[in-house]
Structures are given as structure tokens and as C-alpha cells.
N, C-alpha and C positions, 0 to 999 in steps of 0.2 A: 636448539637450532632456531636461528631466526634471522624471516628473508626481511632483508630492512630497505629494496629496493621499491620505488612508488607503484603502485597496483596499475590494474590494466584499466585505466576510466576515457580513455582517451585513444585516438588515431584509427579507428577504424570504422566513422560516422556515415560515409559514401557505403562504403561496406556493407554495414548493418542495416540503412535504410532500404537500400534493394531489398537486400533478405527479407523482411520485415513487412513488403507492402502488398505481401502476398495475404487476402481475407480467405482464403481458402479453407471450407473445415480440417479442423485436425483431431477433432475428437472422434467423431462418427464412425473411422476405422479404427477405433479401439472397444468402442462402449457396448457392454453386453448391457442396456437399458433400454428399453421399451416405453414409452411415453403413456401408452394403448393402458398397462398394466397399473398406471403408479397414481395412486392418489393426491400424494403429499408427500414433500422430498425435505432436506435439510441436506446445509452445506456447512461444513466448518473450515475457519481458516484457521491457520495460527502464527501470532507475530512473534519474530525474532530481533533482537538487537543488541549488540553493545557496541557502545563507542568508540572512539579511537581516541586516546587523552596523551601529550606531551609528557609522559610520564616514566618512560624507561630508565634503567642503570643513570645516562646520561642525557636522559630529558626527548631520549629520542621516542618518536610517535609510537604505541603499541596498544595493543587494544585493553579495553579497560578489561578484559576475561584473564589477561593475561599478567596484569597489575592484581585482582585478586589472587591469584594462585600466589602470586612473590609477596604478597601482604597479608597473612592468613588472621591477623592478629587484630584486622582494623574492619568496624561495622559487621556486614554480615557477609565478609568476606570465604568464609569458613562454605560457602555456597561454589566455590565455585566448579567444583568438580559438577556437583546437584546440577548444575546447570549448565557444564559440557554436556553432563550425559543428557538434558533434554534437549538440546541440539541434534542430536543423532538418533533418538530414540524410537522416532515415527520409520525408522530401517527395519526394525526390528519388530515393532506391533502391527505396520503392514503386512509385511510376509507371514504371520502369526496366524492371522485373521483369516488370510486368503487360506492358507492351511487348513482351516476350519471348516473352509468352505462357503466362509460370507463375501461381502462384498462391499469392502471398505474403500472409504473417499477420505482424504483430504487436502486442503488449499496450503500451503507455505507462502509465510512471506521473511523473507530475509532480508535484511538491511547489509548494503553495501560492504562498509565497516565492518559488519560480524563476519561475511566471507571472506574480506579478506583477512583480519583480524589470525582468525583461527588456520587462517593456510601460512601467515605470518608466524603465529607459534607453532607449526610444521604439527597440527594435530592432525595427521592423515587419516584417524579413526573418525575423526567427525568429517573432512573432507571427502574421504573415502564413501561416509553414509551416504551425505549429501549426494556425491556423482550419482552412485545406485537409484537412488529416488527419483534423480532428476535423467538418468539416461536408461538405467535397463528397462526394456522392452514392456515386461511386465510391470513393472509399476507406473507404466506412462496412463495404463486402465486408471490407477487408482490415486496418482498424485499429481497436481495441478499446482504448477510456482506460479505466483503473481509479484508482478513489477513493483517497484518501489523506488524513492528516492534514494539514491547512494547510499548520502548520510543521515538519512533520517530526519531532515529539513520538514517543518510545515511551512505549509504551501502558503497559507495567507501572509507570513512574514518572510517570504523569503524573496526576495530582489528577482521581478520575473522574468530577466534574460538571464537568472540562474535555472529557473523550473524546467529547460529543455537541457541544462549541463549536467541535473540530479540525473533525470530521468536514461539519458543517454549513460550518464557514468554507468548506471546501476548495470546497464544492457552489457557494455562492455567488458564487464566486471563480472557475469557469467557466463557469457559468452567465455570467455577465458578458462572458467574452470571447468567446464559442464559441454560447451560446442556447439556448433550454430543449429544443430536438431533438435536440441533443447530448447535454445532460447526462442525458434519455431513457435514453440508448442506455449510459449507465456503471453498470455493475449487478455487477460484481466490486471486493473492494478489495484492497489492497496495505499492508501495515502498516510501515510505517519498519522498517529492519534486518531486516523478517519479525521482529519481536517481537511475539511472542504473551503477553500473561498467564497466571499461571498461579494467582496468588488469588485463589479463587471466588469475590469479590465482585468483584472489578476485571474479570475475564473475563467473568462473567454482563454488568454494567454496560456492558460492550466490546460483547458481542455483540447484545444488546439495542437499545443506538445505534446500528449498522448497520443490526437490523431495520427500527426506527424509520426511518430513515434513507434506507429503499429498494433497500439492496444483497440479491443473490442468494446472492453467495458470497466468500470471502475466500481468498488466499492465504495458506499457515502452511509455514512449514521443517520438514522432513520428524521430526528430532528431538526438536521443540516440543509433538509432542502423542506421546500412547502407548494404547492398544486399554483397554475399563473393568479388562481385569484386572490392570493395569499394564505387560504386555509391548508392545515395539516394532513399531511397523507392517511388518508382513510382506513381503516382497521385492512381491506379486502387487500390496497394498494402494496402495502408493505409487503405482500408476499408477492409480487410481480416484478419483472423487469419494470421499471420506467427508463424513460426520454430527459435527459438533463441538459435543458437548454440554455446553452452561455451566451447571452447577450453584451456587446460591448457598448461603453459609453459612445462609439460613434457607428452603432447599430449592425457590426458585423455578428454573422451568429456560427455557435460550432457549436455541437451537440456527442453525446455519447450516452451510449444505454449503461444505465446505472444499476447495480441490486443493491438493495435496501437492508445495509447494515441495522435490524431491530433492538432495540433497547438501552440503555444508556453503556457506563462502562462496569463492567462487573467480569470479573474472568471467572467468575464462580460460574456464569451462563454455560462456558462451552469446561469447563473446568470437569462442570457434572453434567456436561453431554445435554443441557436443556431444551438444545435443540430439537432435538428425534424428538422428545417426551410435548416438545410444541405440536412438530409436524403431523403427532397420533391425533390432534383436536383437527385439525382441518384437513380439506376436504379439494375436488376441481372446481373451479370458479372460472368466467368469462374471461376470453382476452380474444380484440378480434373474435371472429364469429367460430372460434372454438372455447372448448373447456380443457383447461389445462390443470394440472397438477399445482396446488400453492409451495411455495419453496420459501422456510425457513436459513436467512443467511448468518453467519454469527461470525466474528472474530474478537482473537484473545490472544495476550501474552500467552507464549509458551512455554515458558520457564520462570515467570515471576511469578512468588508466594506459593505459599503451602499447599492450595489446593490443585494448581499447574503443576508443582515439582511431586507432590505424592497422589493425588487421589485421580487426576485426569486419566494414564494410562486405564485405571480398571474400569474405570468410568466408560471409554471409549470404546473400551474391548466388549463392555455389556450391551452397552447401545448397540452395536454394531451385530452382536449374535442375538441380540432380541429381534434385531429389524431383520435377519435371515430368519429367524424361526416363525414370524407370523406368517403361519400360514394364513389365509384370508378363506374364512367359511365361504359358499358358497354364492349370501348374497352379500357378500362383500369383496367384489371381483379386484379390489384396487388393494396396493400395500402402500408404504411409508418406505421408500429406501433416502440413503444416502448417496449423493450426487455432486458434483465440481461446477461453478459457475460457468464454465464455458461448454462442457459438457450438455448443460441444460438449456442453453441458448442455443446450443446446434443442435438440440434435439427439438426445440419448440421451431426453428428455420426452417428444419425438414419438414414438418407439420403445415407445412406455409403460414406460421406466425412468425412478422418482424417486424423491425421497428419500428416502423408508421404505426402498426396497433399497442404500441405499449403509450401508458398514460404520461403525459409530457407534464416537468417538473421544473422548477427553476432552485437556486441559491434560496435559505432563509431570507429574508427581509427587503427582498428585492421589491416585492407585490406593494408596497410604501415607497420606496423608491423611485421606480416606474411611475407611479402614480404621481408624484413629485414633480417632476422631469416633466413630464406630458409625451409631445409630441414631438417638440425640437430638442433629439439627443445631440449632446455634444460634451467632450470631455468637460468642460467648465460648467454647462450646464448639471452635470453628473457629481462634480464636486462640491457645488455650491449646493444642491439638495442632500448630500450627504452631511455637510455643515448644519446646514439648515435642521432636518431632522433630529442631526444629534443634540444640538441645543435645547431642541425641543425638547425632546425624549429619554431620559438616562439608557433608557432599555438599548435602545437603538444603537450599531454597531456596525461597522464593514467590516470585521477583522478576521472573520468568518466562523465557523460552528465546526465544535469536537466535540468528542466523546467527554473533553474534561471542563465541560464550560463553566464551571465554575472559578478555574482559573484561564486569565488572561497570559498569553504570550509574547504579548507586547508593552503591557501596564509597569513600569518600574524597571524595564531591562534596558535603557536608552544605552549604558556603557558597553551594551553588545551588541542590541541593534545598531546604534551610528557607525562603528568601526567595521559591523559585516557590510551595511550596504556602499560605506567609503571603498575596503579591500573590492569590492565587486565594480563598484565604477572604475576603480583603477586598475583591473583585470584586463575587463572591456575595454579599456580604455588603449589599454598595452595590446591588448591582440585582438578585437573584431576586425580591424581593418587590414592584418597582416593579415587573418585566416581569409578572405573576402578575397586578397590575393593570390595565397596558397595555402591550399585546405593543409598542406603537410605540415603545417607548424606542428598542428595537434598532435602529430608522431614523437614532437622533441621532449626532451627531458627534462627541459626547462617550464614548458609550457603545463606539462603534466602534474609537475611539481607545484607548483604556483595553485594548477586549479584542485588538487589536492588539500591544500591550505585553502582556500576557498572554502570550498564545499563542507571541509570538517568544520569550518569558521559556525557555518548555518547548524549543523549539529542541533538539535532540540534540547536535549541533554545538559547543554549549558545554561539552558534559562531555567528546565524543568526544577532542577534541585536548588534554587534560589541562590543568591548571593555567597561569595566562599567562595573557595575552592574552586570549584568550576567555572565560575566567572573567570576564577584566573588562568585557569587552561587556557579559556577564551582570549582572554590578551595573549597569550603565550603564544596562540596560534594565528592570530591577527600580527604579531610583530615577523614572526615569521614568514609573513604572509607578506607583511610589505617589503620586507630586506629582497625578496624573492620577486618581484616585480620591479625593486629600486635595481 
């Protein structure tokens, strides 16, 4: 069975914005967690994704989950069942747990593409999971979705009057399957790869469309950002909320509270639970003129390689019955639980700590930059220190900081970048001024369709696996893309 009609990314923006601009807590009336009690907390998220590649019976769009199962023969396609069932699986070790009588947390992040993807091959068993996790009642205690781009776009390369079409799609897109109570309760994001920008107009731009957008807080890799004077966040820092301040090349400023994705990439971290076994070494520490609990934040594929597909579940499940069984001696009045990012920021609110007391951060490599620049910002001024530096400096870089910084997203991919940022002018180009007339284009089928090819255009996926293949998806869906706008 398969629904081959364009997904729900679009037409219901006015909509969604009201919904959305409520800051009201939502955790508070669920959380059996006490602040008083806890010494040290740990949060895990876990990422999801597959692609959508031009790859069906007759070339029509279908997710790459769904291209494994019909190709069992090619790579390590032989996975893919392995990796429906980790899709679904956190239905089943929740309600497990809670049975046992612990008190289990964790964050989902889902990419656009993979929900609809799998409601595209009518797998209502994983569908089906998902709604549970994300709407019964009882697992709202214990499961926290965070926002994401559509299609798994990074931010630093992606054309930034796209960065409010990812983010909106993605809203729409559960909104759809899950209901506006749900999507309520999604008030943290998760940025592809933990790619953060790091040129102040693309970052400002970034942060901004979040604001717009309703979120609280985002997730950033610990590396990604450094303190205004340019040094590194300080051992104590990494387990607090900070302040992530976007300054633009003509000095507008937006800000969001960040948690401080730790470590580089290794899925082995949250794979084997590394977290809790951090959170047992530390302790409360200063914020504002209280002492709060330090919080270990982590994210990891959840279904890529061996140690995500076999060893995470038991992993999770011990962590999680060790942190109920410590009883805490006497003079040790505090435990280690697990906790959801938004959970622990409306519980540190009620406490009267926010945001003004959390330590304010900027982009990597800004702190040379700024310094560059001086005093008279201006976009030209901002460009030409950017030049300036880079000549200077190999190191030196806007293109901003991931998890995978050893590779570049932009270095050698010109055949994909040029055609997505052309398709995107020519999107814009075709409808900012009709929408600017009438928001309801965005309802037509036309329009939908169009920014569908778009958006899969930005796809990461197509650069990540190098040349081949997937470059050529990438035409595939860029020719589509312009026949569909001609």
C-alpha cells in the first residue's frame, strides 16, 4: 500500500503560529520531579532519519526505508527491517520500565522524510507507535519530541529564506499525524548533525525562525559555540542551560537558551547509556543565586550500527532501573534521575531561575570576527572581515560547526549546492509575492509540490555519501524541481 500523494508541509502557517505562541509551561502538569531531591540529571535524545530518494518501481519519490526492503541484496540493506523495528521500539521499553516502576525519559527527534516516509509505506505498526508516544497521556510524563528540519537540511548550507519552510514543514508534518496537543508540547529543537551556523546573518536568521516558530530551546554541540570572549565553554558550563546570542552583520540581535550537546559524535555515548554513568560523577553547582542540579545532555542515531540496533535497548533499560534503585544513604539526600530538556527548564523557571542567569554564548569563531569588524557593523563590513580572516587563517571558517567537523558540507559539492540555491531563488521567486498577496496559495497543490522538491533538494544525505549515486538523486530532484516551477 502506498500513499503517493505530497505530505502535509504546507497551508496551515496562520494556523500553527497562533497555536504555537503560547510560552505557557507544559511540562509542570505532568512531572513527578522535584528539583529539592536531584543532584544530577541526564537527558537523552535520539535521532531519526531516512531520506526520501526518486527511487520507486517508476522513479517516483519513496523513502529510502522503503527502497531497502524492495532491494535486500544491495549494501547493508538486509538492515532494514533492524531498523523499522528501532523506530518503534522506544513504545515498547517505555511502558516496560514504567511497569517496573522506574522513571524513564527520553527526547525523539524525527526527520520530516521518515514520518512521512513510513506512513507512505502504510507501516501503521510504527505509525501507530509513534502516535502512542507522542499523544497518550501517560507517556507525555516520559516522552519529549523535538523539532527538526523537514528534511534534514543543515542550517549553515541551506538558502536562509528556506530555514523558516524546513522548520514550518517539519510542524506541519506532525501536526498531521499526531494533532495540535502534541505538537503543543514540542518546544525544544534538534538541528541536523547538531549543525549550528556560525555567519551572523544565517545564525541570527536561524534563531529568529525558531523564535517565530515557538520553540524554547535548541540543542547545539558542545564545540559549536565558545563564551563572548572567545574561549571554550568551561568544564561546569556544559552542564547548564546557556544564552545563545545571534548577532547580525547589521547588529539585530535574537537569542535562545541552548543545552549543551557534550562530546563529539560517537553513538557509542548514548548507545551505552554514558550518560547516567556521567551524571553519577557530578554534583549541584551555581546558576543565578541558586544551586541547581548539573544535566548531562546527549544525542545519537537511533537506529545506525551495531551498538544502536543491539546493545542500546538493555543498555537503557539498566540505566534506567539503576537510577530507580539508588536509594541515596542518608548523607547523601540527592539522586541522579533522568529528565527531558524542557521538563528541566520548567522546573529550574519554577525555582525562579531564567534566562538572564544562564551564561551567555555566541557561534564558534565569532569572538575574531567581532573583533575584526570593530564597531561599525555592516553587512560589507561583515564580509570583507570574513574574507580577510580566511586568507589569513586556513583554520578559520563561516560555514559553521557539527558534530562531523572533519568533514566539510560545502567543500567539492558545488554540483549540488549551485542547483539547490538556483531551485530556491526560483521558488521565491515564483511565490513570495503571490503568498504576500494570498497566504492560501500555500493550501494549493501546486505550491506544495514544488516546495517538496525544494526541501528534499537541501536533503544532507545527498552530499553526506559523496559523489555517485546520490548526487544523482540530487539532479533528479532539482530537474523535477524546475519542470515544477516552469
Amino acid at each position: 500500500m502506498t500513499h503517493s500523494q505530497s505530505p502535509a508541509i504546507a497551508g496551515r502557517e496562520a494556523d500553527l503560529h497562533s497555536l504555537l505562541q503560547n510560552r505557557e509551561p507544559v511540562w509542570l502538569q505532568d512531572t513527578n520531579l522535584r528539583l529539592q531531591g536531584i543532584s544530577s540529571a541526564f537527558a537523552c535524545a535520539l535521532h531519526m532519519h531516512q531520506p526520501t530518494i526518486p527511487a520507486g518501481k517508476s522513479g517516483e519519490l519513496v523513502s529510502h526505508l522503503q527502497y531497502m526492503v524492495e532491494n535486500q541484496g544491495e549494501g547493508d540493506n538486509h538492515n532494514a527491517e533492524p531498523f523499522a523495528q528501532c523506530y518503534r521500539r522506544m513504545a515498547d521499553l517505555i511502558p516496560q520500565l514504567i511497569s517496573e516502576g522506574c522513571n524513564p525519559r527520553i527526547m525523539l527527534d524525527y526527520s520530516g522524510n521518515l514520518l512521512w516516509g513510513v506512513h507512505q509505506m502504510g507501516r501503521e505498526d510504527i505509525t501507530g507507535a509513534l502516535r502512542y508516544l507522542a499523544c497518550d497521556l501517560e507517556m507525555q510524563r516520559h516522552v519529549e519530541w523535538l523539532g527538526t528540519f523537514w528534511s534534514h537540511a543543515v542550517a549553515p548550507s541551506t538558502p536562509i529564506p528556506d530555514l523558516k519552510l524546513q522548520i514550518s514543514a517539519w510542524q506541519h508534518q506532525f501536526v498531521d499525524l499526531f494533532g495540535e496537543e502534541a505538537l503543543k508540547r514540542v518546544k525544544g529543537f534538534s538541528p541536523p548533525e547538531m549543525h549550528l551556523p556560525n555567519h551572523p546573518d544565517t545564525l541570527h536568521a536561524f534563531i529568529q525562525a525558531l523564535n517565530e516558530c515557538g520553540y524554547s530551546w535548541l540543542m547545539v554541540q558542545e564545540h559549536s559555540v565558545e563564551n563572548p570572549d572567545g574561549s571554550p565553554l568551561s568544564h561546569a558550563q556544559r552542564y547548564l542551560p546557556n544564552q545563545l546570542v545571534a548577532r547580525s552583520s547589521t547588529g539585530d540581535i535574537a537569542r535562545i537558551t541552548v543545552l549543551i550537546k557534550t562530546q563529539g559524535s560517537d553513538t557509542k555515548l548514548v548507545g551505552q547509556m554514558q550518560p547516567y554513568y556521567e551524571a553519577l560523577t557530578l554534583g549541584k553547582q551555581p546558576l543565578g543565586n541558586r544551586q541547581v542540579p548539573s544535566l548531562v545532555t546527549q544525542i545519537a542515531d537511533g537506529e545506525n550500527g551495531g551498538v544502536m540496533m543491539n546493545e542500546f535497548p538493555e543498555a537503557f533499560l539498566q540505566a534506567h532501573r539503576k537510577a530507580s534503585n539508588r536509594n541515596p544513604t542518608d548523607n547523601e539526600q540527592a539522586q541522579t534521575v533522568a529528565i527531558n530538556g524542557s521538563e528541566w527548564l520548567e522546573l529550574l523557571e519554577q525555582e525562579g531561575v531564567t534566562a538572564s542567569d544562564f551564561p551567555e554564548v555566541q557561534a564558534v569563531k565569532q569572538h575574531q570576527l567581532w573583533e575584526k569588524v570593530g564597531s561599525c557593523s555592516t553587512r560589507e563590513n561583515v564580509n570583507a572581515a570574513i574574507d580577510e580572516l580566511k586568507a589569513n587563517n586556513s583554520d578559520f571558517s563561516m560555514e559553521g560547526a557539527s558534530w562531523t567537523n572533519n568533514l566539510s558540507w560545502v567543500e567539492g559539492y558545488d554540483n549540488v549546492l549551485e542547483p539547490m540555491n538556483q531551485l530556491s531563488a526560483d521558488f521565491h521567486q515564483r511565490f513570495d509575492q503571490q503568498i504576500a498577496k494570498d497566504p492560501s496559495i500555500t493550501t494549493g497543490e501546486s505550491y506544495r509540490n514544488a516546495l517538496l522538491h525544494l526541501l528534499l533538494l537541501e536533503t544532507s544525505c545527498f552530499r553526506y555519501w559523496g559523489q555517485g549515486a546520490w548526487t544523482e538523486y540530487a539532479r533528479s530532484i532539482h530537474s523535477r524541481g524546475k519542470a515544477l516551477l516552469n
